[in-house]
Each structure stands twice: as C-alpha cells, then as structure tokens.
N, C-alpha and C positions, 0 to 999 in steps of 0.2 A: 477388484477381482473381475477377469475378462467374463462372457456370458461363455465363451468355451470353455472356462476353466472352472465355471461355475456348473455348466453340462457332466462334467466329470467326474466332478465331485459328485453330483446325485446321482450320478448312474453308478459310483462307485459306492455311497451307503445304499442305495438300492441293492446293490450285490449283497454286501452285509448285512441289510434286513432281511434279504430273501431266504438269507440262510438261516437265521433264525426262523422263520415264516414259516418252512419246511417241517420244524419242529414242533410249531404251532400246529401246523396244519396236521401231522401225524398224530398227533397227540390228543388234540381236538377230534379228530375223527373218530381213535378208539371211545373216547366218551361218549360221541354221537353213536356209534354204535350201541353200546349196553345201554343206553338212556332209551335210544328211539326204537329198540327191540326188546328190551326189558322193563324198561319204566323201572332202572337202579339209578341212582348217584354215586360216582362213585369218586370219592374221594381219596382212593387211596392211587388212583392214576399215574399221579405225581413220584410218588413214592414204586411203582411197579417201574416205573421208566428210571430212576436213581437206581434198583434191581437189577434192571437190566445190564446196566453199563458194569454194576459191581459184578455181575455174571463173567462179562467179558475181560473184566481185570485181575478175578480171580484164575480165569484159563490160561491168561497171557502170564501170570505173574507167581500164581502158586502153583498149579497143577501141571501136568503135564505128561509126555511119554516117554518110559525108558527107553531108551536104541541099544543100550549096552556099553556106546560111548556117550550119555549124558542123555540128559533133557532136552526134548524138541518140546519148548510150549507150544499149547493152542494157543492160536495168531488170530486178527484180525475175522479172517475170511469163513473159518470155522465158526468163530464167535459169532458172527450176523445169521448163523444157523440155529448154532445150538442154546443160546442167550433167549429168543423169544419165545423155542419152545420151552425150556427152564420157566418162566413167568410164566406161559400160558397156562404149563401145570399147574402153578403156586395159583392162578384164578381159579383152575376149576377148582380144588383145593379151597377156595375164600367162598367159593359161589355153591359147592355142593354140602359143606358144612357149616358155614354159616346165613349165608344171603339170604337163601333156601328157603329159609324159618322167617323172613320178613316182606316174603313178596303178598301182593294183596293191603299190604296196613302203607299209609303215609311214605313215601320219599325220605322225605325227614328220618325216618329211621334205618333206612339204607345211608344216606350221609355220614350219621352219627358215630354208625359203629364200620365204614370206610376210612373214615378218620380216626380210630381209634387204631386200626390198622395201620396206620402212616405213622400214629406217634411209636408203638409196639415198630416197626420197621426200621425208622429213625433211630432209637434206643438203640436197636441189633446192633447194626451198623457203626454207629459211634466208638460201640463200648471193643469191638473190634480193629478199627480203620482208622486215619485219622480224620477227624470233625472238618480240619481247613481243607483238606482236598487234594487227592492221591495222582499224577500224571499217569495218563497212558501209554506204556511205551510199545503197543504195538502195531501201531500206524503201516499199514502195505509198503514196501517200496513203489511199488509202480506208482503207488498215489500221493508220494514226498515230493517236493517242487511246486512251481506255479506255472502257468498259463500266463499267456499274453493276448486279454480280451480288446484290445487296444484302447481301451480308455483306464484301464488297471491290470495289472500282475495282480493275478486272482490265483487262491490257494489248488492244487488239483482237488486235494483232499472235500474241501468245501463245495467246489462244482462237481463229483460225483455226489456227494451227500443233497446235493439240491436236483438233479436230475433225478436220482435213484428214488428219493423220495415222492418228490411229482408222480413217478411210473406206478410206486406204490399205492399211494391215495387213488391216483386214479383207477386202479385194478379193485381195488376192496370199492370203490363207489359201481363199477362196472357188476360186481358177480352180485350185489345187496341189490341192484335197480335196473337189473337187467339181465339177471337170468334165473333158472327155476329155483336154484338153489334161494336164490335173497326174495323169492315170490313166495316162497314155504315160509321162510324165519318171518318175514311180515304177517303170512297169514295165521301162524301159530302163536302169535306175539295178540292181533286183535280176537282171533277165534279160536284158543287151546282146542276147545272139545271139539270145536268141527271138523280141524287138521286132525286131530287122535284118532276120529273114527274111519280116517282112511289110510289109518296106519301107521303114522309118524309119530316115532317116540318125542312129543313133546317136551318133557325134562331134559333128554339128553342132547336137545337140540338149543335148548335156554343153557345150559351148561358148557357147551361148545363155543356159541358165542361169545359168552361170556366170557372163555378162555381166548377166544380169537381176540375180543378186543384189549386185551390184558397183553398179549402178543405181541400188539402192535406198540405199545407201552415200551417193551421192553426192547423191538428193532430198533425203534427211536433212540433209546437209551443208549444202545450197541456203536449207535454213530455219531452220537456225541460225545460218549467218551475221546476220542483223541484231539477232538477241538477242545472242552471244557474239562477244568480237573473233576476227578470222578470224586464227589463229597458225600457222604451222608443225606445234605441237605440240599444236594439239586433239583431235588423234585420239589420241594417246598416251595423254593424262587418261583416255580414255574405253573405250577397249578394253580394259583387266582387268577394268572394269565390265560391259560387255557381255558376256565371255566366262563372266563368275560368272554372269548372267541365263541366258546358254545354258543354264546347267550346273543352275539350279535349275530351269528349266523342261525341262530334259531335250533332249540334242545331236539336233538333227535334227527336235524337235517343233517345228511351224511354230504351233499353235494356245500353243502353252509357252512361245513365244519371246513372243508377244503380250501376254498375261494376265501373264507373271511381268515384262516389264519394266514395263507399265502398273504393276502391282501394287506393286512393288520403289520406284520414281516417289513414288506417294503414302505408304509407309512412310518411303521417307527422307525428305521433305516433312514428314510430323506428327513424326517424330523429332526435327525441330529444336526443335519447342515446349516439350517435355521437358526434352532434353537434348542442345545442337547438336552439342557433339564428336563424338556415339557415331555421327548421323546420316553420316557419311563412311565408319564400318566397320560401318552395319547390316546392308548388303547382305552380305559376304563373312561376316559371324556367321550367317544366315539359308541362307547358302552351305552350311556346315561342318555345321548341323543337319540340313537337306538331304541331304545326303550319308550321313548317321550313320542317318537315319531309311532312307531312299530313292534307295541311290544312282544308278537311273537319272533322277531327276529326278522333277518333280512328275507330270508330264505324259508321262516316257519308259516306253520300253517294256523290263518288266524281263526281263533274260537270263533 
C-alpha cells in the first residue's frame, strides 16, 4: 500500500472516529457536569441518551398532527427540540424524587440506584420496541447525500452531527467556565449556605442542572438515531465507554470530558487501520495508563 493511500485511509477512519468521538464527547460532558456540580454518578446516562432517540422515533413514527388530510409526523428538526427537553424533565423527575434523598451519603449509592434506573428503563423499552433495534426513518432531506472531503465521500448527515456537536460541547464548557451563571452552580455546589444567603434557591439550582445534564443525554440520543438503529440497549454499549472518557479526562472536568472523548473518537478510528480488534479495547488500555501515570485524570485536579 502507497504512503498516499495509506494517508487516506487514516484521514478516512479519523472521520469515522470523530464521529463517534462527538458522542463520546456529548455524553462524557453531560456526566462531567452532574459529577463535577453535584458529586452524583450517574449511571443511568446511558440509558437517558437510548430515551432520547426513542423520544425522537416515537414523534417521527407514532405520533403526530392531524391536517384534516392525514398525519404530518414530528421530523427530525422538531425532535432535536422537543426530545432533550422530554429527558431533561424525566431528570428533574429522577433528581427531585429520588437522588434528593442521597446526596451527603457515598457516590456508591447515587450509582446503585442510577443503575437501577437503566435496568427499570431497559425493561420499559424492550417489552414495547424491538430488543434488535428499530431504524429511523426521519433523517432531513437537506442532510441525505455525501460530501466530497477529497480524501472520502463523507456522509452530510455525519459531518453536520460532528460540527453541530463540537458548537455544542463548546457552548455548555463556555456558560459553566465563563460566565455568572456556571460561577453560581460552582459556588453553590462548594458553599450551599453561602450562595443561599444571598438569595439563590440552591435546590432548584441542583435540580436544573441536573436536568440540564440529562438533556444533553438525550440531544445526543436525538442524533444518533438516524446513524445507529434505535435499540433498547444503545446506551448500555456505550456507558462504560463514556465513564472510562470521564475517567481519562478527569471526574468532573467539563473542558476533559470534551478533548478526551473527541480525542479517544479519533484513536479508536485510526486504530482500526492498523489493527481493528485492539481498536474496541484502546480506550480502556489508554484508561489503565492514565490512571498508573495520572490518576486524577488528564485534565483533573490532583488531591
């Protein structure tokens, strides 16, 4: 094989890691949020982002609006609306009735019963939907076809899903790290009672968040539906995965959660040109070094 044709090729799994990357990196984030503002675990992350996408394939697929001459489903573009605010409900919902009652004691038991939540979720889902994984047929027209990046005919669908994401991650890292609003959640997150006393409903501000990052769970969800079949158990695959990106980029770092899943994305992407098997355990190899070198992370702050 030529060294151009070999250029190609990684620039072309680089594409396809990235686009996974993007997912990592959204998904990573929402957890860096509720972890590094809440000191929750939350495990049922996985499972709010398989929510999300069933959000958007129930609009597209059961529900809809009468015109008089038939059904106009909700499409695409509605759904990247109305899908994470659906989940960010269904958080405050997990976080004002139950979490609630566990902040103060162990992580470990925020975990526990996040997971409990996942298998209760999974169950739903299953006993409704099919288990092997349901297509989404509402994909935009404007965004069917590919692109001609000159080294690959790249999907549109997939390079808006990779920019739109990027603009994302980086907006939620901007308002948490750089403006008053993410200087309050910080300061009410180390000093409840000393934000309270100048006014800020503290609970309804741990419950927002907590909604917000559950939100991000569920955009995620919304745009991976028409890449991956929408399954029951999409999120399952995909949360050990994200919780190793937490862990390299460091629990709670919002800027760590971004870079290390992007980053992680395009490694496991050129890994497969190499060598495809290894490219499914790079991440959690890169995990273990991580930890041995650094273990609050790349990006965490060391005790």
């Amino acid at each position: 094989m030529s060294f151009d044709v070999m250029m190609k090729l990684i620039m072309a799994q680089g594409m396809l890691g990235l686009n996974n990357g993007v997912f990592y990196a959204m998904l990573s984030l929402g957890l860096a949020v509720i972890f590094g503002l809440l000191n929750v675990v939350n495990f049922a992350h996985g499972a709010l982002y398989m929510t999300g996408a069933f959000v958007a394939l129930i609009l597209n697929s059961y529900l809809g609006v009468w015109l008089g001459i038939g059904w106009l489903h909700i499409g695409f573009w509605p759904a990247l609306i109305i899908a994470p605010i659906v989940v960010g409900l269904f958080g405050i919902l997990i976080e004002r009735f139950l979490l609630r009652w566990l902040y103060g004691l162990d992580p470990i038991y925020s975990l526990l019963l996040t997971f409990g939540i996942t298998l209760v979720l999974q169950g739903l889902f299953i006993n409704y939907f099919n288990a092997s994984g349901t297509p989404y047929p509402g994909m935009p027209e404007s965004l069917r076809g590919v692109v001609n990046l000159g080294f690959m005919m790249f999907p549109k669908y997939r390079l808006f899903v990779i920019v739109f994401s990027i603009l994302v991650c980086i907006a939620v890292w901007f308002v948490i790290e750089r403006t008053r609003i993410g200087a309050m959640l910080r300061a009410g997150t180390e000093n409840p009672e000393l934000v309270q006393a100048f006014g800020i409903n503290v609970p309804r501000m741990v419950t927002l968040t907590f909604g917000f990052g559950t939100a991000l769970a569920g955009l995620a969800g919304v745009l991976a539906a028409p890449i991956y079949s929408v399954s029951p158990l999409m999120g399952a695959n995909l949360i050990i995965i994200i919780f190793a990106v937490v862990v390299i980029g460091g629990m709670g770092s919002i800027a760590g959660a971004v870079v290390t899943g992007l980053a992680l994305g395009l490694i496991e992407g050129v890994t497969k040109v190499f060598y495809a098997p290894a490219s499914n355990t790079v991440i959690f190899f890169l995990m273990v070094i991580v930890l041995l070198v650094r273990p609050a992370g790349l990006f965490g702050r060391q005790g």
